[in-house]
Backbone as CSV, one residue per row, in Angstrom:
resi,resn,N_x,N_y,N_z,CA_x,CA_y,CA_z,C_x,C_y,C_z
1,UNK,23.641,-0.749,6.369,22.332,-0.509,5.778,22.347,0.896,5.190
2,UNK,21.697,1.185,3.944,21.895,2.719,3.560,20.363,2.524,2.850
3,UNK,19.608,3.775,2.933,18.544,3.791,2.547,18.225,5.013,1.672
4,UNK,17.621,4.924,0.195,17.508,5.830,-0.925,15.975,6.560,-0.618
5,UNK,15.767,7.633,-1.155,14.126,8.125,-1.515,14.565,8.373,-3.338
6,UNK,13.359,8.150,-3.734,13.568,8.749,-4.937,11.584,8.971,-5.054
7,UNK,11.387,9.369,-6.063,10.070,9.883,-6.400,9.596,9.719,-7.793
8,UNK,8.498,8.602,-7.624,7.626,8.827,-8.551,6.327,9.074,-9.252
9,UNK,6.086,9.837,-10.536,5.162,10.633,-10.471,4.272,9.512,-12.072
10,UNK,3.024,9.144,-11.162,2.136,8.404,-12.235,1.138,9.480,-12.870
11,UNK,1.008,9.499,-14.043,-0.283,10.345,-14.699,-1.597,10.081,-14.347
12,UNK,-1.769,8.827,-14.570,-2.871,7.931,-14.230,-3.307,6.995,-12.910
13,UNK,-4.211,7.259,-12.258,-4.078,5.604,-11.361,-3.504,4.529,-11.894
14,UNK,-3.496,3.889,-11.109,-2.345,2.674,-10.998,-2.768,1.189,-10.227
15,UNK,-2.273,0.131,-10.640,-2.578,-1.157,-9.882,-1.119,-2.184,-10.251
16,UNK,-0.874,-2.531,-8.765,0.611,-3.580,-8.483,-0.266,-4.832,-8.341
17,UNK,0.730,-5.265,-8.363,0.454,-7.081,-7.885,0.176,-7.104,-6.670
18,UNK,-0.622,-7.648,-6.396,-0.603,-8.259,-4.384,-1.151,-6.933,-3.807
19,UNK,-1.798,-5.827,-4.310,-3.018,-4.989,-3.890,-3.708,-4.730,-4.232
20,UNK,-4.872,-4.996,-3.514,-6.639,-4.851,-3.698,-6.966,-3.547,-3.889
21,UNK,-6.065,-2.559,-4.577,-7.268,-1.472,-4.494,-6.406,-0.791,-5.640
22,UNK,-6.955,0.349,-6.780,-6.737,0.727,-7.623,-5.790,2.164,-6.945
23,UNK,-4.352,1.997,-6.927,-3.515,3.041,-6.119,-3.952,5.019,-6.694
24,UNK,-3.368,5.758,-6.284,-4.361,7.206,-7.129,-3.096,7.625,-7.650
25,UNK,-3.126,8.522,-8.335,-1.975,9.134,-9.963,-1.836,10.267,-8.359
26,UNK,-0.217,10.785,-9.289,0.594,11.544,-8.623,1.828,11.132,-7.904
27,UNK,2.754,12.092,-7.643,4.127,11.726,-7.187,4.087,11.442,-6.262
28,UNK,4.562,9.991,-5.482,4.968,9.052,-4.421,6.193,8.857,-3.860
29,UNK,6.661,8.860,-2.671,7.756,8.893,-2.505,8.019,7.479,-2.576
30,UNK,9.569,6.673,-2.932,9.593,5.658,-2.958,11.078,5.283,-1.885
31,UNK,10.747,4.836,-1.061,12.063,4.298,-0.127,12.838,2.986,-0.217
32,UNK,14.134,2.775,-0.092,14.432,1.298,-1.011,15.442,1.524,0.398
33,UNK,15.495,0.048,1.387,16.274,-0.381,1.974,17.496,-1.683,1.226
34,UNK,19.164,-0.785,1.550,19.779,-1.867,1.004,20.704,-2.456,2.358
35,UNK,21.353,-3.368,2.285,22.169,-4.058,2.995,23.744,-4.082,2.463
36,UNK,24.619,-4.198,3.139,25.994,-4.269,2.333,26.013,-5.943,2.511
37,UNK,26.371,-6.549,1.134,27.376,-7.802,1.287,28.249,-8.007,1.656
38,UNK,28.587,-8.840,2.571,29.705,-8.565,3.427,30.900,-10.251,2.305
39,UNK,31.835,-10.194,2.351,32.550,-10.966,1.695,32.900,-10.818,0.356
40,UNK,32.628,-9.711,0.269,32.921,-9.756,-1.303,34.075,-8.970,-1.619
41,UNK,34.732,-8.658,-3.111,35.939,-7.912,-3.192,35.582,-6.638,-3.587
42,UNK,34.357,-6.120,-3.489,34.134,-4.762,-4.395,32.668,-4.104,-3.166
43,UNK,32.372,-3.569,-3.292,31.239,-2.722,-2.685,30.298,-3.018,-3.188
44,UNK,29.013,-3.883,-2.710,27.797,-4.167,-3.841,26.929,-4.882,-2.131
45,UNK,25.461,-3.584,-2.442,24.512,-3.952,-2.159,23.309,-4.919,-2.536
46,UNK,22.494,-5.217,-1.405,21.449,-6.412,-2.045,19.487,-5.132,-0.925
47,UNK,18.995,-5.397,-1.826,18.049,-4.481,-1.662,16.707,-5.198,-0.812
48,UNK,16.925,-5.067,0.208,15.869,-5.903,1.671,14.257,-5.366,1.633
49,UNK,13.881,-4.056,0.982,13.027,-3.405,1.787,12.638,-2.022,0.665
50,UNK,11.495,-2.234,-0.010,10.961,-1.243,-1.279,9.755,-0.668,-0.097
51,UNK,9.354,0.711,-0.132,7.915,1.269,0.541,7.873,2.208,-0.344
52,UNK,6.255,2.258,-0.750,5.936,3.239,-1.486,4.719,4.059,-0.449
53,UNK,5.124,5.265,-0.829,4.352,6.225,0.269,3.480,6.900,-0.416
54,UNK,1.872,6.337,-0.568,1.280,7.131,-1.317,0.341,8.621,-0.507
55,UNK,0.445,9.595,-1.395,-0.729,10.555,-0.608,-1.573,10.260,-1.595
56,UNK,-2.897,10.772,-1.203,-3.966,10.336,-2.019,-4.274,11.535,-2.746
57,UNK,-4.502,12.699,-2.282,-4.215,13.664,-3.307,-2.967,13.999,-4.124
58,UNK,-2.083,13.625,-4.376,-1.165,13.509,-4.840,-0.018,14.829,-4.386
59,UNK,-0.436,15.069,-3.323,0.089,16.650,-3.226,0.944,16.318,-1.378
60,UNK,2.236,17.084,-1.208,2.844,16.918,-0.184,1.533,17.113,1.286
61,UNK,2.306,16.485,2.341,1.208,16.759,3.493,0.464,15.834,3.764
62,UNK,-0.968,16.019,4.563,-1.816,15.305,4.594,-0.984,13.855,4.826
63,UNK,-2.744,12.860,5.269,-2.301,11.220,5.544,-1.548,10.438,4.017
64,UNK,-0.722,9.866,4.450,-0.249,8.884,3.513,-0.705,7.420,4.002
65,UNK,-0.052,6.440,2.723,-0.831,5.039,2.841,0.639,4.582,2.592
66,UNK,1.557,3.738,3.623,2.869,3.376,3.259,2.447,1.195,2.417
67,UNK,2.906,1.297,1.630,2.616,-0.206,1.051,4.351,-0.990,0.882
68,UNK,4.373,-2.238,1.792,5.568,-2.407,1.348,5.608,-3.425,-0.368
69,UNK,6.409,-3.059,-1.632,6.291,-3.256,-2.776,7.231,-4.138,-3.219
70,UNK,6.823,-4.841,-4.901,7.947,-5.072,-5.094,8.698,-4.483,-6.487
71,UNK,9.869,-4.065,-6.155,10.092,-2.870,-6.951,10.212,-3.439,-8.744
72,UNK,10.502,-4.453,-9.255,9.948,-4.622,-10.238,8.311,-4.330,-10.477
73,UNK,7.348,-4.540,-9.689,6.274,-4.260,-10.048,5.947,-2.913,-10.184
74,UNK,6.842,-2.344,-9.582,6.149,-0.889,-9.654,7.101,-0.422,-10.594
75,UNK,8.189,-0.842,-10.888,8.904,-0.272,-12.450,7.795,-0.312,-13.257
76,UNK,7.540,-1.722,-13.342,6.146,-2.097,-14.529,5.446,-1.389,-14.642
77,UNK,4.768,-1.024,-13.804,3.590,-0.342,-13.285,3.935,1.586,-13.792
78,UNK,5.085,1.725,-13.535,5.864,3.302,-14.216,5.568,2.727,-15.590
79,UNK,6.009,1.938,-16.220,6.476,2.119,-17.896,5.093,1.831,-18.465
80,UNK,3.648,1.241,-17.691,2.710,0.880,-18.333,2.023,2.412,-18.391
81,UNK,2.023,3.188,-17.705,1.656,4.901,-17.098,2.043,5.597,-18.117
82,UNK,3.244,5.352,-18.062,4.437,6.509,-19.486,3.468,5.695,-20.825
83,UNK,3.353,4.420,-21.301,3.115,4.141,-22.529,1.732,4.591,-23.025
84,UNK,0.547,4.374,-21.536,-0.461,5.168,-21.533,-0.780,6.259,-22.391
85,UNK,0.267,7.162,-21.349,0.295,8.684,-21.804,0.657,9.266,-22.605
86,UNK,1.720,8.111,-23.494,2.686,9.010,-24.477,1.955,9.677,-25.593
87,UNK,2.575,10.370,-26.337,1.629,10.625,-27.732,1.965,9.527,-28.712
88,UNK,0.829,9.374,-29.374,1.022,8.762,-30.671,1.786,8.797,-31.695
89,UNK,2.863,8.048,-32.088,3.410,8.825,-33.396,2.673,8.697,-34.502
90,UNK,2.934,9.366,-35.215,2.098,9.548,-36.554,2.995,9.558,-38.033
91,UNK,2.504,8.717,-38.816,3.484,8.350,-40.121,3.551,9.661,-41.052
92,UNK,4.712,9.916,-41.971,4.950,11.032,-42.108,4.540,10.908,-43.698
């Protein structure tokens, strides 16, 4: 079993699939449990276990809200944030 953090940071609130409540903007830690395949000829994990750790102020400390996710949704959920926010291009 080997387990990643990585962190991500929404501009905006946010909403996943399969939770009732509108999540709050700011950087989240994100924890991804993997498993090793055992039988195979090369080294390749299979991924058991996504938690996203939200604080509600978006700031280290304080209570967190752990949600277990599914990590396509919350990719989605990143690239709908970024498209949000981006700037507009403008024709030249």
């Amino acid at each position: 079993m080997r387990t990643t953090r990585t962190t991500m940071t929404f501009a905006r609130p946010f909403i996943l699939r399969g939770v009732d409540q509108v999540l709050p903007s700011g950087s989240h830690e994100v924890e991804t449990d993997e498993e090793l395949l055992e039988g195979v000829s090369f080294l390749a994990y299979r991924r058991v276990l996504t938690l996203l750790h939200l604080r509600p102020d978006g700031r280290p400390g304080g209570v967190t809200q752990t949600l277990v996710v599914d990590p396509g949704d919350l990719d989605a959920a990143l690239q709908r944030d970024k498209a949000a926010t981006a700037p507009l291009a403008t024709a030249s």
